[in-house]
C-alpha positions in Angstrom: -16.9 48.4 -16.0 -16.9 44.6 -15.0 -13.8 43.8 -12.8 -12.2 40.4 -13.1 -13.3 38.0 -9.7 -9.7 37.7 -8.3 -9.4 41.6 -8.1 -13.3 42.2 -6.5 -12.7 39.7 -4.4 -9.2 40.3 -3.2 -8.3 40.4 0.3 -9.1 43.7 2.3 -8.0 42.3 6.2 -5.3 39.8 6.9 -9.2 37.9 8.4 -10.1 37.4 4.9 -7.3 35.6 3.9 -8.5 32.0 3.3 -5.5 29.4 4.7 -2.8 31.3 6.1 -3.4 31.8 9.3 -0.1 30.7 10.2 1.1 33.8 8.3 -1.8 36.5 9.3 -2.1 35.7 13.1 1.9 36.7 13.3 1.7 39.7 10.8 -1.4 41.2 12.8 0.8 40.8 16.0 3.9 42.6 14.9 1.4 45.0 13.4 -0.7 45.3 17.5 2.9 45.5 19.2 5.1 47.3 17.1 7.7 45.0 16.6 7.9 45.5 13.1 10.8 44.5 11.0 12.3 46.4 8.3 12.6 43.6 5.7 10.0 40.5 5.1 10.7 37.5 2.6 7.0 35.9 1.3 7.8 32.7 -0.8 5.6 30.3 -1.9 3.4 29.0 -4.8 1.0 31.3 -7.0 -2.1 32.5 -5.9 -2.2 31.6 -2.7 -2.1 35.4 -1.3 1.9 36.8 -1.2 1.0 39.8 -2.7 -2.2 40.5 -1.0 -0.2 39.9 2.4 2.1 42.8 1.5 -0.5 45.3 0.7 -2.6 44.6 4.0 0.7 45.0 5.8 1.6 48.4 3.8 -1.8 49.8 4.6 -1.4 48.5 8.3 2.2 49.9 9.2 0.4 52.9 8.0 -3.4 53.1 8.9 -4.5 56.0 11.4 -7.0 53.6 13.5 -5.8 50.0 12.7 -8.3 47.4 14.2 -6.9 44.4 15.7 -3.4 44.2 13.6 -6.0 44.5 10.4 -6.4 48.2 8.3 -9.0 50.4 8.9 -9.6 50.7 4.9 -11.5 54.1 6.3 -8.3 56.3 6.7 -7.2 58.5 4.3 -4.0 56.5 4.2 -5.5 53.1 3.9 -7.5 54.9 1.2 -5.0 56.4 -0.4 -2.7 53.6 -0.5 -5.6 51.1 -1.7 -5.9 53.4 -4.7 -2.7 53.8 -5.8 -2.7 58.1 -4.8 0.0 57.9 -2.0 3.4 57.7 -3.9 5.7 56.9 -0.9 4.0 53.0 -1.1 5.6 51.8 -4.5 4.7 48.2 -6.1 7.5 46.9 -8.3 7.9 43.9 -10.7 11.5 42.5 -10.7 11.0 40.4 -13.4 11.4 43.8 -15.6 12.8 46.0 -13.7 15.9 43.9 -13.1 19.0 45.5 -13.6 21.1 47.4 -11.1 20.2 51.1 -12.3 16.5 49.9 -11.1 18.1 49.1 -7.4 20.4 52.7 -7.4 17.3 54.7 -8.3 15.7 52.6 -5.2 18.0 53.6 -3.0 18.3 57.0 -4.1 14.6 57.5 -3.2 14.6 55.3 -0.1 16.9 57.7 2.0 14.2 61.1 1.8 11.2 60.6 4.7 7.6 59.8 3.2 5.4 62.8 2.7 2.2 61.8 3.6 2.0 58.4 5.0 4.4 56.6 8.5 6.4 54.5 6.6 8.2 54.2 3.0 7.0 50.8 1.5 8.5 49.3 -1.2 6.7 45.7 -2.8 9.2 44.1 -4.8 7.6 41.1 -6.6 9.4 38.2 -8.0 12.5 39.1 -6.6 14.0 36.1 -7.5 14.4 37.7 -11.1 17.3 40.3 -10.4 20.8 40.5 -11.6 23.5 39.1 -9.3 24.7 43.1 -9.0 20.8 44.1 -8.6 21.2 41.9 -5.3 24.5 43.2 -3.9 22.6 46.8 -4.3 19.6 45.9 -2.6 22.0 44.3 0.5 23.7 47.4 1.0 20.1 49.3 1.9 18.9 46.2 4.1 22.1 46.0 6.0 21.2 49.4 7.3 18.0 50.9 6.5 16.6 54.2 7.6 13.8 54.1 10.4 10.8 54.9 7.4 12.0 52.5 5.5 10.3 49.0 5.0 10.6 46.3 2.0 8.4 43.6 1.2 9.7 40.9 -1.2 7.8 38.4 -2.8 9.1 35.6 -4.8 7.5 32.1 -5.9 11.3 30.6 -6.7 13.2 31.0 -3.2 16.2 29.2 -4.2 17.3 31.5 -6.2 17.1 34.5 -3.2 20.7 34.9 -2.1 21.2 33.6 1.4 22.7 37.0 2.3 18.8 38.7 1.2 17.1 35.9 2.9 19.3 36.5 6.3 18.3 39.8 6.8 15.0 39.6 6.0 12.1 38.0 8.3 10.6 34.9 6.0 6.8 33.6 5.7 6.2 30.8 3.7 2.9 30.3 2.3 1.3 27.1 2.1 -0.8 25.5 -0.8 -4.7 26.5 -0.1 -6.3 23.2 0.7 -9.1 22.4 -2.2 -12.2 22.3 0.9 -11.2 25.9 1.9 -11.2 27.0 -2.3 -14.6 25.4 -2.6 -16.0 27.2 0.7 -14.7 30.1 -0.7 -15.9 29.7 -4.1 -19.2 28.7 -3.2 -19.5 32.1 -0.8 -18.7 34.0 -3.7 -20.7 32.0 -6.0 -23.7 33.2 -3.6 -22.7 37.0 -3.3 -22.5 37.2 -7.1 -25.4 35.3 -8.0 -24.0 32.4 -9.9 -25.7 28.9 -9.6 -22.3 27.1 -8.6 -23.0 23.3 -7.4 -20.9 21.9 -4.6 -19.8 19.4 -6.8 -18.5 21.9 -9.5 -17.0 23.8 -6.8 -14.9 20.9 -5.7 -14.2 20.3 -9.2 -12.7 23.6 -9.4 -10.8 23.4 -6.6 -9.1 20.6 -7.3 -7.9 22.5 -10.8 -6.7 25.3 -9.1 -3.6 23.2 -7.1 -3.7 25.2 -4.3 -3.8 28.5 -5.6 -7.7 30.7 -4.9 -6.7 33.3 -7.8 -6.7 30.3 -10.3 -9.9 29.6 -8.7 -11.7 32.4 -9.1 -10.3 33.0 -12.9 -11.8 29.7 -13.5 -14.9 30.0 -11.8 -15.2 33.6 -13.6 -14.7 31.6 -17.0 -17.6 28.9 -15.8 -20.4 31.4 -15.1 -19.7 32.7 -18.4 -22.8 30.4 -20.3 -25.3 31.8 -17.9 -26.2 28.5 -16.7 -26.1 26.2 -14.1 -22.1 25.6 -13.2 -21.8 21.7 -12.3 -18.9 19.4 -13.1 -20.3 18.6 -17.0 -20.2 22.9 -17.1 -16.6 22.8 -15.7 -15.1 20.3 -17.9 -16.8 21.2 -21.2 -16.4 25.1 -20.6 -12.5 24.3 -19.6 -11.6 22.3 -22.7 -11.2 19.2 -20.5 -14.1 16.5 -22.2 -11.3 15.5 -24.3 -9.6 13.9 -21.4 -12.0 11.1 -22.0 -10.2 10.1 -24.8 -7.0 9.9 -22.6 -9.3 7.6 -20.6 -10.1 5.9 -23.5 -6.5 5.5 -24.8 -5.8 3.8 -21.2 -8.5 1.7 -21.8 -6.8 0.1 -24.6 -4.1 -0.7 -22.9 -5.7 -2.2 -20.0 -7.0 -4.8 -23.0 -3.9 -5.0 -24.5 -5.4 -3.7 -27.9 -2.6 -2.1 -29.4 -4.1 -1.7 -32.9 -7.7 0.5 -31.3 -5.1 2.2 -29.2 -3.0 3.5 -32.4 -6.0 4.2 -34.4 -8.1 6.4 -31.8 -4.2 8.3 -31.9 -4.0 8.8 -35.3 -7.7 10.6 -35.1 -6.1 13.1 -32.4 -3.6 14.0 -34.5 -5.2 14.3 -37.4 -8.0 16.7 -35.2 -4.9 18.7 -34.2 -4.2 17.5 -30.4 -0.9 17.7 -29.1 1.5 15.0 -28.5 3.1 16.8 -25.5 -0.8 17.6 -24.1 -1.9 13.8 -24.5 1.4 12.8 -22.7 0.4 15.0 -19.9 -2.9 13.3 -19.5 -2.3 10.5 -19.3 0.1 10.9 -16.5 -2.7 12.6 -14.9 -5.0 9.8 -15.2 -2.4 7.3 -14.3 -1.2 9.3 -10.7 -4.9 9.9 -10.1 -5.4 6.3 -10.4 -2.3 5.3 -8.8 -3.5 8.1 -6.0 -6.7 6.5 -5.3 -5.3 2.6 -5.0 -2.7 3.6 -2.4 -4.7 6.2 -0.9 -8.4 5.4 -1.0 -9.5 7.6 1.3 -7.7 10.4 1.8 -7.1 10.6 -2.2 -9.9 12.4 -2.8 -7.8 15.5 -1.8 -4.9 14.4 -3.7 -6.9 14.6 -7.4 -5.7 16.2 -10.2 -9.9 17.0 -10.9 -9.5 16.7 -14.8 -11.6 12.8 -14.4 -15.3 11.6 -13.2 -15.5 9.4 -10.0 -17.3 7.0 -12.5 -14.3 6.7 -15.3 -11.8 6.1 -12.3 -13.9 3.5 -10.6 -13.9 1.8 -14.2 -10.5 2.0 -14.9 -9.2 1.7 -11.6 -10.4 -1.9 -11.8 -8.3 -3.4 -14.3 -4.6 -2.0 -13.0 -2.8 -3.1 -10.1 -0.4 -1.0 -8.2 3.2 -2.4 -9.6 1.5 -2.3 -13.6 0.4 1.7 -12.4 3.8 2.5 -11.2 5.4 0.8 -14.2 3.0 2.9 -16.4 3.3 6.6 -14.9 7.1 5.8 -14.9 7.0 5.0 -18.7 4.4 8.1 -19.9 7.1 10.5 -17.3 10.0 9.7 -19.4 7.9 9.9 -22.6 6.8 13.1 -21.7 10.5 14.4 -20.9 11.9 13.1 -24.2 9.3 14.7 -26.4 10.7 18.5 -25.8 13.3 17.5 -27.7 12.1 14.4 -29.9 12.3 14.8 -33.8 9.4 13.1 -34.0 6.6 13.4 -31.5 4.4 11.2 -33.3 6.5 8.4 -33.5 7.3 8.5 -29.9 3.9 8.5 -28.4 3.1 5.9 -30.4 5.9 3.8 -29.2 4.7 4.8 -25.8 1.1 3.5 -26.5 2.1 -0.2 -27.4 4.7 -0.5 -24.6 1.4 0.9 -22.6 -0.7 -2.2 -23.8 2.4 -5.1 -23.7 4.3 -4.8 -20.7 6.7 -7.4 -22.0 8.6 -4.7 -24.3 9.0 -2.3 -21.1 12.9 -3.8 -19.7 12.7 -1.6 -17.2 13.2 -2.4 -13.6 9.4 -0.9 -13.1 8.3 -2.7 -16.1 9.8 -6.2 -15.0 8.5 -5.6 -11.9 5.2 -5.3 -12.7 5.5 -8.7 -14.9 6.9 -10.3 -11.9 3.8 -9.2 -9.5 1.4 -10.6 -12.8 3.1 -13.7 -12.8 2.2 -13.8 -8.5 -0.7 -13.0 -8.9 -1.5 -15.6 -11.5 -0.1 -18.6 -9.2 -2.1 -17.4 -6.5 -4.9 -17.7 -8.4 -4.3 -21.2 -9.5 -3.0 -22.4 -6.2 -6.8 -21.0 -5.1 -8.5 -22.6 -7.8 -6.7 -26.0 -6.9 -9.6 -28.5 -5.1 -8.1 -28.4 -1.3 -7.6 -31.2 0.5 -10.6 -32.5 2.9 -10.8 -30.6 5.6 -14.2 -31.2 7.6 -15.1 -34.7 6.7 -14.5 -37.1 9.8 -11.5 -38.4 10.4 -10.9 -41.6 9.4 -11.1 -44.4 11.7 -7.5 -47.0 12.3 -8.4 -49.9 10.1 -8.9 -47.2 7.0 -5.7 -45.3 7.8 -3.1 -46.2 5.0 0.3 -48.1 6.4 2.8 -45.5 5.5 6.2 -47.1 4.2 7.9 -45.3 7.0 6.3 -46.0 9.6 4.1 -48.9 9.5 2.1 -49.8 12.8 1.8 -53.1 12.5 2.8 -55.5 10.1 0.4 -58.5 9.5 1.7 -62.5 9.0 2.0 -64.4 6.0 -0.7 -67.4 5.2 -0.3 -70.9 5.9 0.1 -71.0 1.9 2.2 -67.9 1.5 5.8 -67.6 1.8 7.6 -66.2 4.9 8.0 -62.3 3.9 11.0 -62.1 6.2 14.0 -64.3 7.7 12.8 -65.8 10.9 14.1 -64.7 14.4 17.0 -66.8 15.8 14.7 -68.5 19.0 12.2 -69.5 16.2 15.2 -71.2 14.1 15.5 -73.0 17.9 12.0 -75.0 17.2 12.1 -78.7 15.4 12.1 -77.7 11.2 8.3 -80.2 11.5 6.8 -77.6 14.0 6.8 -74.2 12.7 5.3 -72.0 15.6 1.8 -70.7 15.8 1.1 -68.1 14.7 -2.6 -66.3 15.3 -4.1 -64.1 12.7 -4.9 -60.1 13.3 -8.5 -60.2 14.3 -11.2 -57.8 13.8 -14.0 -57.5 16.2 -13.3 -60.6 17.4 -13.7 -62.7 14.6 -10.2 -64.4 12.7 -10.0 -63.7 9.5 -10.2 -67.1 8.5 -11.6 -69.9 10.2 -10.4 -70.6 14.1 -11.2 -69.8 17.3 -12.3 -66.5 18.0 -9.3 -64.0 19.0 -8.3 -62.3 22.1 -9.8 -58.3 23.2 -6.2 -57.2 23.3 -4.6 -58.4 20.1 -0.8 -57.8 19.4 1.4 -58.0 17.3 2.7 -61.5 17.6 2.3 -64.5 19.9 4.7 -67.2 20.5 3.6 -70.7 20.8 2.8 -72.1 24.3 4.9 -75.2 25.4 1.6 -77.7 25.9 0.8 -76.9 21.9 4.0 -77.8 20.4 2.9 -80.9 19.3 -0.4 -80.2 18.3 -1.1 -79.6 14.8 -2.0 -76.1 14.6 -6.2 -77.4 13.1 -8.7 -75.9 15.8 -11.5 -78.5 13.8 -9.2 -81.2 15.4 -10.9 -82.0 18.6 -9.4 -79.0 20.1 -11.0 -77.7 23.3 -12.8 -74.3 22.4 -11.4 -71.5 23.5 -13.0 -69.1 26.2 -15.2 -66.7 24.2 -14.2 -63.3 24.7 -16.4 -60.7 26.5 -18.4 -58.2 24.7 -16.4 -55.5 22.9 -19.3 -53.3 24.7 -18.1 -53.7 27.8 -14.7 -53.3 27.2 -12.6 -50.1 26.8 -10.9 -50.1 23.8 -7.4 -49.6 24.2 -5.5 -46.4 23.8 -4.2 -45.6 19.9 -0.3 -45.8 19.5 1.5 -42.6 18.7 2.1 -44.3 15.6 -1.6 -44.7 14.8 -2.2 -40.8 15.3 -0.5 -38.3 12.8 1.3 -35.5 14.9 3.8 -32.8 14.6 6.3 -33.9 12.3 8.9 -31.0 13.2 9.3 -27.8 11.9 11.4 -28.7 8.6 9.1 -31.4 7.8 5.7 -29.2 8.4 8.0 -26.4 6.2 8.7 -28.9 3.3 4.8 -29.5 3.4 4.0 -25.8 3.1 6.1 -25.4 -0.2 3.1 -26.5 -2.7 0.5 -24.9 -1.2 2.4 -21.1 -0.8 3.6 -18.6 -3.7 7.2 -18.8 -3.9 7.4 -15.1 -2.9 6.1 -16.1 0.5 7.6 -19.0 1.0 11.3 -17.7 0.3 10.6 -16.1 3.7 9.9 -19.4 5.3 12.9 -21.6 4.1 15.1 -18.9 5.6 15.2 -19.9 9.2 17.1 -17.0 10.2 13.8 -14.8 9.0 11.4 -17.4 10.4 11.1 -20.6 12.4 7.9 -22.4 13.6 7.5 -23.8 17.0 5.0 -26.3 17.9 3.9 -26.8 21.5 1.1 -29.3 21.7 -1.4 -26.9 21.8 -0.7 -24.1 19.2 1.7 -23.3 16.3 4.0 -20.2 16.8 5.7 -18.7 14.2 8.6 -16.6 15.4 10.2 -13.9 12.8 13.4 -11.1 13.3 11.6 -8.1 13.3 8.1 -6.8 12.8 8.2 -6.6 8.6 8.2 -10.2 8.6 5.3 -10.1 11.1 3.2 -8.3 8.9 4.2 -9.8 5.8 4.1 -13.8 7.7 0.9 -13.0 9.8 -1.1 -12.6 5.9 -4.3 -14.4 5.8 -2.9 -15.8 2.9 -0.3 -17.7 4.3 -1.8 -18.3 7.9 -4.7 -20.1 6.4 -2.7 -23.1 4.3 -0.4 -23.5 7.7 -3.6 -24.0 9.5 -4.9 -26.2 7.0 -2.1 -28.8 7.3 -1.8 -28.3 10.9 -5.5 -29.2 11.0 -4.3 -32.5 8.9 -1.8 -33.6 11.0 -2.7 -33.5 14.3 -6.5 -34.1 13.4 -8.2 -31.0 15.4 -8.1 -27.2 14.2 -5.0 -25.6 15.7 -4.0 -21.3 15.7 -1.3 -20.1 14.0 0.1 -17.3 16.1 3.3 -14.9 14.5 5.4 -13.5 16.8 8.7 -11.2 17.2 11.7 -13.3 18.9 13.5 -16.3 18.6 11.8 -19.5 18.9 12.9 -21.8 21.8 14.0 -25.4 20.8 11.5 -28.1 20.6 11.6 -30.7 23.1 10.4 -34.3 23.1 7.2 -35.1 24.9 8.1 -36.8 28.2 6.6 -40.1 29.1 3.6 -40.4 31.0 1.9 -37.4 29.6 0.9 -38.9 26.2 4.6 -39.1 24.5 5.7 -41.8 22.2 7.2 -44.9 23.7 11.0 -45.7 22.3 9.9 -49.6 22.2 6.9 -48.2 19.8 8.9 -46.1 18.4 11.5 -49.1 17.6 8.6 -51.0 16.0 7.1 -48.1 13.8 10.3 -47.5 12.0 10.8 -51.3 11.3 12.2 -53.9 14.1 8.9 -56.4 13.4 11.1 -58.9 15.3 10.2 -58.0 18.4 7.7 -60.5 19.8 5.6 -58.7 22.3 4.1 -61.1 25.6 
């Protein structure tokens, strides 16, 4: 007669257990040493081994020639308890055998010595299930047990174990089987029973069983059923999971917004019979595994719910950020709560669906968060798409730099035809009203801008008139002796640019103020608050200093750093680094004198005092 997988394949040797070591190595100790305990507490999920632990320990407490901690399975004993024909090892369920009289007649047995067999063994399973006066029965024997006696309780719901059971009792907690040890395991079964299991159905299968290798083997048993090949098509079709593409389909929809194909490929599953509830359930899947593989690219393969191809995932996946995923599992969770006890299920989902494809109708603080990170990422994208300022053409050279209102660098006289553009200085006023003083055009290369001698190589700003030429009318075509020609602007070195010809560091609120058109406001809020952040500038590099290493990582973005180098790079002419630091930045101090600083008189001049005749 064929024999369901899980039960041919169970566990004979606590070395056959696939991922408990943590629980086998110890058990097989006690078991070497002696040390046994009377009472032992296994909790955990299903199928991942509970019960097969407590009838390798039974037979091992009682085996004639144990091997290493593990049962002989030779011995009559290990024999005899394996088949059920020793009577002093008794396996009990307390899920129906719950009430106190099942405890009393326990105890009433428990106190004779076993007859054939070390040890009196008693396997209650699902503990968790017995009356409140069940458990004041069953304290009374572990309190004090007899020397033969030994129980092993299993339970997947350990909460609900009185702390006064769980006190007296030694307690082994099994883990979840991880999904490469099922598909190992799978695929050495596979092999030993002849069925053409791929790795990549394997893994599939894995991942479906959450942890547990008795789903594992149910479902691979239910695979191999078609006689074929078993691969991941096998899997899903022979599970009933191919109509998880429409789920995938249904998200789809929303990702486009398309509420009206999203309603109509819903009315077709209910009118095929699919369940509101089921759908719900889906979805969520699809969403977390999503969500799952976004935060967690590459350790998510683990973390899978299986029921979806890599190739749908990598499609949808795609289309969502991580705030609209988050907004969406939240939405299908609560959906999926309220239809247990909606009056109309249809109604609901469908509700569900076109919140799913406009998250303006979500006003939840998920949903509006997810609008919020849309709205980001749509300024980012047109602050990107804006055309950037030149950055690598040349810099332009003095006479094409503009004369900023502020600070103007020189400021140039009126024409002999022109009116004066400003009052006259007091020692000027001095001069007779019939002989205004002269005054010499700017020159450029050497050459006046109108006719006249040529200029001097050092020009400035303005030149008063020499006592000889006060009486001279100011007509160089008048006889006038020509001037010395000036020597060859080859040979001499052009003279150093005023600070107020070169842009520099305008301070850190100025450079800030800059920055506000050019950042989202998200990552500039950061910046305007100087107790978060405050820039430092020290002639060679720009160093942002921020409270605490969040706002290092956030601040020290590619997508901030970049547009602070790219105005530093403006102002100052050269490419600078933008460093971010932890700490607090030191105060700026003014260039000293001598080592390239701004002189005050210059200074003076830039911000407006053009009555200062320079000799």
């Amino acid at each position: 007669m064929y024999q369901a997988l899980y039960r041919k394949w169970r566990s004979r040797t606590f070395d056959q257990v696939v991922g408990q070591d943590h629980v086998t190595q110890t058990l097989k100790r006690q078991v070497q040493t002696g040390r046994l305990s009377h009472a032992y507490l296994f909790t955990g999920t299903r199928g991942t081994g509970k019960t097969s632990c407590a009838k390798l320990l039974a037979r091992a407490v009682n085996c004639e020639h144990p091997v290493d901690g593990n049962p002989c399975n030779a011995c009559p004993a290990c024999l005899g308890i394996e088949s059920g024909a020793i009577l002093d090892v008794l396996e009990l369920d307390a899920a129906s055998n719950n009430r106190v009289d099942d405890v009393r007649a326990i105890l009433d047995e428990a106190v004779y010595t076993p007859a054939s067999v070390k040890k009196r063994v008693y396997i209650v399973d699902e503990v968790h299930m017995l009356s409140g006066q069940a458990f004041n029965a069953l304290l009374q024997i572990l309190e004090e047990p007899p020397e033969h006696l030994m129980f092993i309780l299993a339970t997947t719901e350990v909460n609900k174990v009185p702390a006064t059971i769980k006190s007296r009792c030694q307690q082994f907690a099994f883990k979840r089987i991880r999904a490469g040890d099922i598909a190992a395991h799978l695929l050495q079964v596979s092999s030993a029973e002849d069925i053409p299991l791929s790795p990549e159905g394997a893994s599939l299968i894995a991942r479906l069983a959450d942890g547990g290798m008795r789903d594992a083997l149910s479902l691979l048993d239910q695979c191999s059923g078609g006689g074929g090949p078993v691969g991941e098509e096998q899997v899903l079709s022979a599970l009933g999971l191919a109509g998880n593409l429409e789920a995938a389909a249904l998200l789809g929809h929303a990702a486009a917004g398309d509420s009206a194909a999203a309603l109509t490929r819903l009315d077709r599953l209910y009118a095929d019979g699919k369940e509101m509830t089921a759908l719900a359930g889906e979805l969520s899947a699809l969403v977390r595994d999503l969500l799952v593989r976004k935060t967690a690219p590459r350790a998510g393969a683990a973390l899978m719910t299986g029921g979806f191809d890599n190739e749908t995932l990598k499609q949808l996946s795609g289309q969502f950020d991580v705030p609209r995923l988050v907004q969406m599992l939240s939405l299908l969770q609560r959906t999926t709560a309220d239809l247990s006890r909606s009056a109309n299920r249809r109604t609901d989902m469908e509700l569900c669906l076109v919140t799913l494809c406009d998250p303006a109708l979500d006003g939840s603080p998920a949903g509006l968060a997810a609008r919020v990170a849309r709205l980001e990422q749509g300024v980012s994208a047109q602050a990107a798409a804006a055309p950037q300022p030149r950055q690598d053409a040349p810099r332009p050279s003095r006479r094409e730099l503009p004369a900023a209102p502020e600070e103007p660098y020189w400021e140039e006289p009126p024409l002999p035809d022109e009116p004066p553009a400003r009052e006259e200085p007091p020692w000027e006023e001095l001069l007779p009203p019939d002989e205004p003083p002269v005054r010499e055009r700017p020159h450029r290369d050497g050459q006046p801008l109108s006719g006249g001698a040529p200029a001097r190589s050092a020009p400035s700003l303005r030149e008063p008139p020499a006592p000889d030429r006060a009486s001279r009318p100011n007509n160089p075509q008048a006889g006038e002796p020509a001037p010395v020609p000036p020597a060859p602007q080859a040979e001499a070195e052009p003279p150093a640019p005023a600070p107020q010809d070169v842009p520099g560091w305008p301070g850190w609120p100025s450079f800030r103020a800059q920055l506000k058109s050019a950042l989202p406001v998200s990552d500039y809020s950061f910046l305007s608050n100087s107790a978060m952040a405050e820039g430092h500038w020290d002639g060679q590099q720009l160093t942002l200093w921020v409270a605490n290493d969040f706002l290092k990582d956030m601040l020290g973005k590619a997508s901030i750093t970049q547009p602070m180098a790219r105005l530093l790079q403006a102002l100052t002419g050269t490419a600078r680094p933008v460093e971010v630091r932890v700490g607090h930045a030191p105060p700026e101090t003014p260039p000293a004198s001598g080592d390239g600083g701004t002189d005050p008189l210059d200074a003076f001049i830039g911000q407006g005092g053009g009555n200062i005749i320079v000799e």
